[in-house]
C-alpha positions as CSV (number, residue, x, y, z in Angstrom):
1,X,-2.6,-24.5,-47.2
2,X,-4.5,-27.0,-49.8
3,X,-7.4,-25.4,-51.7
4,X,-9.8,-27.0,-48.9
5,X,-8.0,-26.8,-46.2
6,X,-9.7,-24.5,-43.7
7,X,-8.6,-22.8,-40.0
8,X,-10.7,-21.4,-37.4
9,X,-10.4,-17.5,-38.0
10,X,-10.1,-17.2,-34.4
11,X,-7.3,-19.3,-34.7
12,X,-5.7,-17.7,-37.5
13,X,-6.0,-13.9,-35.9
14,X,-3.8,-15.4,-33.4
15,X,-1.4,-17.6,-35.3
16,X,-1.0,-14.1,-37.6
17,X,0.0,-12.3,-34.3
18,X,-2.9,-9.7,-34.7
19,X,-4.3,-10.0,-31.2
20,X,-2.5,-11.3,-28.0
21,X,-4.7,-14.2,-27.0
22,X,-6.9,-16.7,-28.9
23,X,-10.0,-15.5,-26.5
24,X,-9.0,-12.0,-27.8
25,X,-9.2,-13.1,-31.3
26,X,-12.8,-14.8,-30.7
27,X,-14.4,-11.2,-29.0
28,X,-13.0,-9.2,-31.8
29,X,-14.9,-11.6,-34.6
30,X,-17.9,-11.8,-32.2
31,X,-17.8,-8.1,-31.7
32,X,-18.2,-7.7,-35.4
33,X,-14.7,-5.7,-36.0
34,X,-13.9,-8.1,-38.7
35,X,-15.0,-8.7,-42.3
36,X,-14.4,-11.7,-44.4
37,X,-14.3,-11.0,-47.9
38,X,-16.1,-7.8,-47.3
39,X,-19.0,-9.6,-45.1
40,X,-19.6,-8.9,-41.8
41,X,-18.9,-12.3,-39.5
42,X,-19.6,-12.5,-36.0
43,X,-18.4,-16.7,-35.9
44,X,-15.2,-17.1,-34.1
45,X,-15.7,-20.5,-36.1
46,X,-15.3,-19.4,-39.3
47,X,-13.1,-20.9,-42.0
48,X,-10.5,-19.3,-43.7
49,X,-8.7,-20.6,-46.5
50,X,-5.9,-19.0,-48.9
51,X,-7.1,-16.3,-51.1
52,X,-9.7,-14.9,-48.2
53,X,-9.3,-11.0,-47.5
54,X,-10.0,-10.1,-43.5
55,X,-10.6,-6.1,-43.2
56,X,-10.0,-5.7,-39.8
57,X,-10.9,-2.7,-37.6
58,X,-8.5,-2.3,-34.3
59,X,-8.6,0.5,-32.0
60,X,-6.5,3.5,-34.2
61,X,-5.7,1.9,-37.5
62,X,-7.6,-1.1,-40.0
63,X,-6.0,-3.8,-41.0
64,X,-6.1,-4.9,-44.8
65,X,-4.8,-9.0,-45.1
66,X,-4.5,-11.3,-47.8
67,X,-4.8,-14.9,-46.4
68,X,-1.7,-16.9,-47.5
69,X,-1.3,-19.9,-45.5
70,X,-2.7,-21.9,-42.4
71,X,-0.9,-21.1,-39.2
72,X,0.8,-23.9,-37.1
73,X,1.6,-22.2,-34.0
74,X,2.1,-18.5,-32.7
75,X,5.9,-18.7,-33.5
76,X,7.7,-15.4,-34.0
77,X,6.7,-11.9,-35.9
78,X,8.7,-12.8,-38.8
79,X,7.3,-16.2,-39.4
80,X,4.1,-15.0,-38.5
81,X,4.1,-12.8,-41.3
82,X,4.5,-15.4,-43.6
83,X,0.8,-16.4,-43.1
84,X,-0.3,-12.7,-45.1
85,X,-0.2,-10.1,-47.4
86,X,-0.7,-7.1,-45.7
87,X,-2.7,-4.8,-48.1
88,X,-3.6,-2.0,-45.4
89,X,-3.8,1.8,-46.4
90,X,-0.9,3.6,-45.6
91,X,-1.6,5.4,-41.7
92,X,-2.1,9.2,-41.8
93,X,0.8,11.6,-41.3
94,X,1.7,12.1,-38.0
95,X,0.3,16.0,-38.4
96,X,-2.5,15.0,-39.3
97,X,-3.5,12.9,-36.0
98,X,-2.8,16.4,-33.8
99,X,-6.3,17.0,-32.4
100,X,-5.0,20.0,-30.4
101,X,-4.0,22.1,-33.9
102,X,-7.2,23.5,-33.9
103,X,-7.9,25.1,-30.2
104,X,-6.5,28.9,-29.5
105,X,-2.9,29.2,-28.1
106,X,-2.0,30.8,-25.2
107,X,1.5,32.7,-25.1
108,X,4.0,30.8,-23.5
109,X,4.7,32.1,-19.6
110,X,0.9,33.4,-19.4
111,X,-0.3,30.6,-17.4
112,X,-3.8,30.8,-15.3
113,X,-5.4,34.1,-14.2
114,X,-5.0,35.0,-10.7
115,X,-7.7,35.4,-8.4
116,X,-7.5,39.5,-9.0
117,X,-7.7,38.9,-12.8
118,X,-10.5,36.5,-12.7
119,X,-12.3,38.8,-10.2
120,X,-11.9,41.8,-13.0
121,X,-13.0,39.6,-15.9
122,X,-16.0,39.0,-13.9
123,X,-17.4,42.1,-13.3
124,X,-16.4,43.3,-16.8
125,X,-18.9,40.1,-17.9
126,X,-21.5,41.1,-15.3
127,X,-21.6,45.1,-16.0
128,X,-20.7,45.5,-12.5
129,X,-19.2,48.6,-11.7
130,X,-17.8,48.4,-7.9
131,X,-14.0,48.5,-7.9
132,X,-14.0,47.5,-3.8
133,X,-11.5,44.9,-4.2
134,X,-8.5,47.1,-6.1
C-alpha cells in the first residue's frame, strides 16, 4: 500500500478475515465496536492506510491490529494475515474464564431432594410442627 493509498475499512475487516461477510464488517463499524487509531468510527467508509491501528471489540476477546497493507481479495488465512500485525493482549487462562468456580458444590451422587425431603425442609423453614406425612 503507497503512503496515500486508502481502502474502505469495511472492506479491509473482510479482506483481513476478521468477519465472515463484507455486510458484517459494515454493522460492526456502524455499531461502534471498532476504533481507528483510538477514535471511535461508526463509517463503514472509512479509509485505512498502512501504519493505522484498529482496536477491535468481538463478542469474547478484542482484537489489537497494525494495518500493513491493502487487501486484494479474501484469499486464504495465511495470506490474509499478511495484511496485519496482530498486537492483541494475550486471552486469559482458561481458569480464569470458569464462571461456575465460585457457586457451592454439591457432593457427587446427592442429586435433587425428593418430594419427602423437600416436604421436611419446608416445615423446618416454616416452624411447623405436624409430622402427618412420615
Amino acid at each position: 500500500m503507497t503512503g496515500a493509498e486508502r481502502q474502505r475499512i469495511d472492506k479491509w475487516l473482510f479482506f483481513a478475515r476478521v468477519v465472515k461477510s463484507r455486510s458484517l464488517a459494515a454493522k460492526l463499524v456502524s455499531s461502534g465496536s471498532v476504533r481507528f487509531n483510538k477514535d471511535k468510527i461508526d463509517q463503514p467508509s472509512l479509509g485505512v492506510k498502512s501504519g493505522d491501528v484498529l482496536t477491535i471489540t468481538l463478542d469474547r476477546r478484542i482484537l489489537v491490529y497494525k494495518v500493513l497493507s491493502a487487501g486484494t481479495r479474501r484469499g486464504p488465512a495465511e495470506e490474509a494475515q499478511t495484511l496485519y500485525e496482530d498486537m492483541s493482549p494475550p486471552p486469559p487462562p482458561k481458569d480464569h474464564l470458569n464462571r461456575l468456580d465460585g457457586l457451592p458444590k454439591r457432593d457427587s451422587g446427592s442429586g435433587r431432594p425428593t418430594k419427602r425431603e423437600r416436604r421436611q425442609v419446608d416445615r423446618l423453614m416454616l416452624g411447623d410442627d405436624d409430622n402427618s406425612d412420615d
